[in-house]
N, C-alpha and C positions, 0 to 999 in steps of 0.2 A: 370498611369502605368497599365499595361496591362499584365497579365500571359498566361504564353499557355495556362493552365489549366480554362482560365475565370477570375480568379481573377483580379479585378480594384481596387484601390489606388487611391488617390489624392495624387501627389509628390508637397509638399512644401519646402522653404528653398534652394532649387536649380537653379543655372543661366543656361541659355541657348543662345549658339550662332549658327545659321543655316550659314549655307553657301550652296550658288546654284548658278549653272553657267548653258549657254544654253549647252543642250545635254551631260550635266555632270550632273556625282550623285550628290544627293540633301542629303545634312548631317545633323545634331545634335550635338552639345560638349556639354553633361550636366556634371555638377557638383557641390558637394554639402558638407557636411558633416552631419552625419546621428547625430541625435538629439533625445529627448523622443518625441517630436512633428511628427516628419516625419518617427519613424523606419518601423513603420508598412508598410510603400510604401516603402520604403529602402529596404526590405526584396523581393521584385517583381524585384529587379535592379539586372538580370540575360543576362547570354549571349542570346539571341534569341528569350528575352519576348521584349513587344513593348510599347516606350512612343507615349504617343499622344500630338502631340503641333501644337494648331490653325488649328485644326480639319484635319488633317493628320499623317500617323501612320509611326514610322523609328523602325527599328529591333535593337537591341544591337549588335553590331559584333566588338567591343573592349570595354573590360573592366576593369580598374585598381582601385585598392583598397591598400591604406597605413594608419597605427595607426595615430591617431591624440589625445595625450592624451590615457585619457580611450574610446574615440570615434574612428571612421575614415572618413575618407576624399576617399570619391568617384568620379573618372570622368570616362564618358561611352561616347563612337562615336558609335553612332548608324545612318544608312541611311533608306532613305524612302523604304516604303515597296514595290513601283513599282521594284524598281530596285532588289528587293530582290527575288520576285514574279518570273519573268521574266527570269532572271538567273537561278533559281530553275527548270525552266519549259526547258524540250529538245523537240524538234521536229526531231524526226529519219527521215521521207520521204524525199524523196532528190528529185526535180523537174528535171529529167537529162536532160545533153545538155541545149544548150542556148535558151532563151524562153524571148518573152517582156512580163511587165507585168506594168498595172497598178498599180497607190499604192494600193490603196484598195484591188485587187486581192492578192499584196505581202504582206500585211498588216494580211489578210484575214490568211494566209497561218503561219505568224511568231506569233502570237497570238492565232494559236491553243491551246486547253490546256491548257488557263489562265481564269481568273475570268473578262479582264478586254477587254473594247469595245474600238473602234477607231472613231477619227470622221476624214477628210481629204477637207482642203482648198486645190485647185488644181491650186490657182491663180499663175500665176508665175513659175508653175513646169512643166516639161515635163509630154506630155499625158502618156508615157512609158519608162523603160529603159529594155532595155537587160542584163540580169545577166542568169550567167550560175552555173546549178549545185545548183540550191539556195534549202537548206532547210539542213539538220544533223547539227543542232548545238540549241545551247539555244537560246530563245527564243530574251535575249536582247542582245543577237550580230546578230540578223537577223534583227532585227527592227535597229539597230547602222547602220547595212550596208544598208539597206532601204534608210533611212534619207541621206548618204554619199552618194550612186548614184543618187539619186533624186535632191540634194544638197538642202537639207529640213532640217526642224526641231521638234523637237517634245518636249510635253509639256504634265505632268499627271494631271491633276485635278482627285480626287474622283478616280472614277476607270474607268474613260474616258481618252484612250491616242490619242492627239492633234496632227495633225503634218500638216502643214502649210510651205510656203518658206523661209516667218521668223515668229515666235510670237512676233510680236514688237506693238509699240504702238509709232509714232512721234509726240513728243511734243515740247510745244515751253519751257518748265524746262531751266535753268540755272544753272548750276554749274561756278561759279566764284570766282576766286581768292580770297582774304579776303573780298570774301561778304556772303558764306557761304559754303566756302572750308576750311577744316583745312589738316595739313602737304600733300600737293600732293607731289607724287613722277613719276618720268620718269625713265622706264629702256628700255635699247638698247641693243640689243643682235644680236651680227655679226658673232656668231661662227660658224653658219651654213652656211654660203655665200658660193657658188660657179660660178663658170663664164663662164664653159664649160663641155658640155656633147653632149655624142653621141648615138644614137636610131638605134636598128636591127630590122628588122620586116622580114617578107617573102620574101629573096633575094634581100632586099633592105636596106639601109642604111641613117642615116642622122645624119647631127652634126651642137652644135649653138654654136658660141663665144656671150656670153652676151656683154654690151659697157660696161660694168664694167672691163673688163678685161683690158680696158687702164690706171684703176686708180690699181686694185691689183693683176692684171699678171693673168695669169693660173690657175686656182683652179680645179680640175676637180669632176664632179659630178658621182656619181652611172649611169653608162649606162640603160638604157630601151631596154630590150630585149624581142618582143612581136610578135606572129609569125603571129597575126589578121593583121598587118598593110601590104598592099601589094601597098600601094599610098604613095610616099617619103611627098607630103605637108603633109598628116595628119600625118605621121610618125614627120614631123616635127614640128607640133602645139604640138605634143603630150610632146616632148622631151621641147619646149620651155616651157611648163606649169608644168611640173616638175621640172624645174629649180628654185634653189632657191637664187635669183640675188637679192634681196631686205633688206632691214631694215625695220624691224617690231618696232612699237616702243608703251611701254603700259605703260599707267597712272594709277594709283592706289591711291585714296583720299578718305579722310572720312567726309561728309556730312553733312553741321548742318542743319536739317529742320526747316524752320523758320514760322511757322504754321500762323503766323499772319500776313506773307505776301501771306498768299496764297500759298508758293511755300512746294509743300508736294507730297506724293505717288509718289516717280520713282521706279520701277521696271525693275527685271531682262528685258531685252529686249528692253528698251524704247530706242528713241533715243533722244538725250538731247543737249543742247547748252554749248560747255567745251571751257571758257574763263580762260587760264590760262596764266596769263602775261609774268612770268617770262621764262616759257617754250614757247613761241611766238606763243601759240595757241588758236585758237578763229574758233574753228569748230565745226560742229556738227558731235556727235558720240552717238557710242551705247551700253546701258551698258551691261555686259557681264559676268557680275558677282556681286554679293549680298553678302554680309557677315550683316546681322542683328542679335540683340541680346535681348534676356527677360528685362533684365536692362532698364526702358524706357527713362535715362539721358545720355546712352550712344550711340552716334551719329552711323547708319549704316556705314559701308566702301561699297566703289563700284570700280569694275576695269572695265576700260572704252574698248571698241574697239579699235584695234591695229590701228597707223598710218600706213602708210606704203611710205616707201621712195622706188620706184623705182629707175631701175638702170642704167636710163637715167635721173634722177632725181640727182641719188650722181654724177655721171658723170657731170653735168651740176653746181651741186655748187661746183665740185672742183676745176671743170677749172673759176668757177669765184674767188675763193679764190686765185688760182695760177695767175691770170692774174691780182687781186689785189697786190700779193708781191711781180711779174714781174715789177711791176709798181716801186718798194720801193729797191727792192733787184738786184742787178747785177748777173744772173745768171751766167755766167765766172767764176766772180773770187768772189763771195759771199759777198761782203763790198754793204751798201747803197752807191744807187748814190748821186751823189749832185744832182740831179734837182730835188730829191726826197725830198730834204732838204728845210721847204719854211722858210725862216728867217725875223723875224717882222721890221719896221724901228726902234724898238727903241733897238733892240736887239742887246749888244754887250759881245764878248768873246776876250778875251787875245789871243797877237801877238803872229799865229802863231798856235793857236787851229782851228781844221778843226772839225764841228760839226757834219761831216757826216761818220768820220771814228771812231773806237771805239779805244780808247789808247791804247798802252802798254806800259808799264814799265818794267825796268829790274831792277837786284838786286843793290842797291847799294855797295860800299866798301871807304876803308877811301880817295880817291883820287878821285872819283867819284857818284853824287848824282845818285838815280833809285829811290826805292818806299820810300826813307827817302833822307834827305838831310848827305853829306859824314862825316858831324857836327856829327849829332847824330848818325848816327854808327858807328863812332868811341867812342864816351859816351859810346853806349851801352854795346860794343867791351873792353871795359874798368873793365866793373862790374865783379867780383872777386866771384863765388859761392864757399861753404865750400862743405863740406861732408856731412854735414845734406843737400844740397839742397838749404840754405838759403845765402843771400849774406854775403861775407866776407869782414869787410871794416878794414882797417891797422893801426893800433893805429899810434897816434903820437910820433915824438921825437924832440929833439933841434932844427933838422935840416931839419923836415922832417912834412908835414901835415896830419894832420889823423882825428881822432874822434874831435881834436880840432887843432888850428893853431900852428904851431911850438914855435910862441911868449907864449901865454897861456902855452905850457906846461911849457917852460923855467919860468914864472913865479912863476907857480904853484910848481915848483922842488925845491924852495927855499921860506921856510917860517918864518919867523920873529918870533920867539916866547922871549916877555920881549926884553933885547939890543940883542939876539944873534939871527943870522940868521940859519936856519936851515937847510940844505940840504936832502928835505924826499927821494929822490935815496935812501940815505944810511939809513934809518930807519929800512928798514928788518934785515940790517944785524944788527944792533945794539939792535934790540928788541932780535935776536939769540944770540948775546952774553949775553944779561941778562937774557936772559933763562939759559943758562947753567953755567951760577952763581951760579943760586940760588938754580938749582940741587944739585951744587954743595956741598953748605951751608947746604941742607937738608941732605944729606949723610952723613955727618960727626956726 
């Protein structure tokens, strides 16, 4: 830990997760709970004083603190201090009108007023681009927009900032399915798709139907209204490259290094061999992101470089999908065909089943069968519910069957008791008249 004031700490007891992606801020998650061991660095855990971890410095710029006990419990997102550096620094001159410039000279120019140097691989970039008006803004949205017309990248070591066509490294790494992949995930995201758009330039006009527009109709995109274009082709390369006609599609897995095979250090940028079965992929890509952590048992996550499905690409698997269920399906009248149906020799169905149509049934009733035979709906049709909901069944009598056979009750209605036979029917009343006997008797 690190104070404005100079003050340094040893921070103990605290995890740490970085996360860095290309040409994105580079973060910090610490957190901890403050102890008698650690308070004294605990005490330095301030908005805009600075940890240092694996010998680079991130600023605090979120800080949350809650009771934990008589203690608390601290987590801070602080980012590195390029980006902090950079943003802080303005550049008022303004280079007017349109002007080429090399990177170095633009470099030269958005890095004024900072502590930190440039170095510039030129392999692969253009000698120059044209930017107009460049300079009144902070420092790392002049370098952001550097990198973006160049279409470069940049990278801070120490107080050296990198910028290169890519900072990668290709390797022959593997990432593989259950060989030292754990949970990958795939997301697809089509919200953005559009399939037609139109370009103005200086009295001139142009407009693209992407071929996606056969599988999802019309979508229309943001027009480009730009008054430089005075040639309809480039007006037109211009409007086709802003179209966004494609599926992007990004993997996200967390990494077991298996150090005893050799296979170790991939890094932000590298490109790597991503064998992932179940997702039908076995390409090489480039990782694009880094999430590591202090924890040394806990496996890094990485998110890999986007697929990209163009839009003669969905075009071309839909019409193979549709000319698969062309094959199966009668587009008319929507029922499979029979030629579509292949039947084995040993295969046999009941007279009169046709295994290419899908059944229907109607309701039954008591003169005719449908989804029950006209038997048992008329059984069912029979059952008697009460008023609580539950079934109602009909006691029996002489004549009549109920809870038992008519014979049984007739049996049971007449009991033997000694030579005389008994008729229990009559027992209630007969228990009533000795009750009110013996009322009687006690009254008196």
């Amino acid at each position: 830990m690190h104070s404005l004031t100079g003050s340094v700490e040893l921070l103990a007891g605290f995890s740490v997760t970085r996360n860095s992606g290309i040409n994105n801020e580079k973060t910090i998650s610490v957190s901890g709970v403050r102890t008698v061991v650690n308070e004294h660095a605990v005490a330095l855990i301030k908005n805009d004083n600075i940890f240092e971890y694996k010998s680079e410095f991130y600023v605090i710029k979120k800080l949350n603190t809650k009771p934990i006990g008589e203690s608390i419990k601290i987590e801070a997102t602080a980012v590195h201090k390029m980006f902090i550096d950079l943003r802080d620094n303005y550049v008022y001159d303004t280079q007017k009108g349109e002007k080429a410039y090399r990177p170095e000279a633009a470099l030269e120019i958005a890095l004024s007023g900072t502590p930190y140097a440039y170095s510039v691989d030129t392999t692969g970039l253009p000698t120059s681009v044209t930017i107009e008006n460049f300079g009144d803004a902070n420092s790392l949205s002049l370098l952001e927009d550097i990198v973006k017309k160049f279409g470069a990248e940049f990278e801070c070591v120490q107080n050296v900032i990198f910028v290169a066509k890519e900072i990668a490294r290709v390797t022959d790494n593997q990432i593989r399915y259950k060989f030292n992949v754990q949970d990958p995930q795939q997301e697809i995201d089509t919200s953005d798709i559009k399939t037609y758009i139109r370009g103005f330039g200086k009295g001139i006009e142009a407009e693209y139907t992407s071929p996606l527009a056969s599988v999802l109709g019309i979508r229309h995109a943001d027009p480009v209204r730009d008054d430089r274009y005075t040639i309809k082709a480039d007006l037109l390369e211009r409007i086709k490259n802003e179209l966004y006609d494609r599926i992007d599609i990004s993997i996200t897995l967390t990494y077991v290094e298996l150090l005893e095979m050799g296979i170790q250090d991939i890094r932000k940028g590298d490109y790597v061999w991503c064998i992932l079965d179940p997702f039908g992929i076995d390409v090489q890509l480039r990782v694009t992101e880094k999430e590591d952590y202090s924890d040394p048992s806990k496996s890094p996550k990485y998110t890999l470089g986007t697929l990209t499905k163009s839009s003669t690409d969905i075009v071309s698997e839909f019409n193979r999908t549709k000319k698969v269920i062309g094959k199966v399906i009668d587009g008319t009248t929507g029922k499979i065909k029979s030629s579509a149906v292949t039947i084995g020799q040993y295969t046999q169905f009941e007279t009169g089943y046709d295994p290419s149509q899908i059944p229907r049934y109607s309701l039954a009733s008591t003169t005719t069968d449908g989804l029950m035979s006209s038997a048992d709906f008329t059984k069912l049709a029979s059952i008697v519910l009460g008023p609580d909901g539950q079934v109602s069944i009909v006691l029996a009598s002489e004549t009549n069957n109920g809870l038992m056979s008519a014979a049984d009750f007739t049996k049971l209605k007449h009991i033997k008791v000694g030579t005389e036979t008994v008729d229990i029917s009559t027992l209630p009343q007969q228990l009533e008249s000795i009750n009110q006997r013996l009322t009687a008797l006690e009254n008196k």
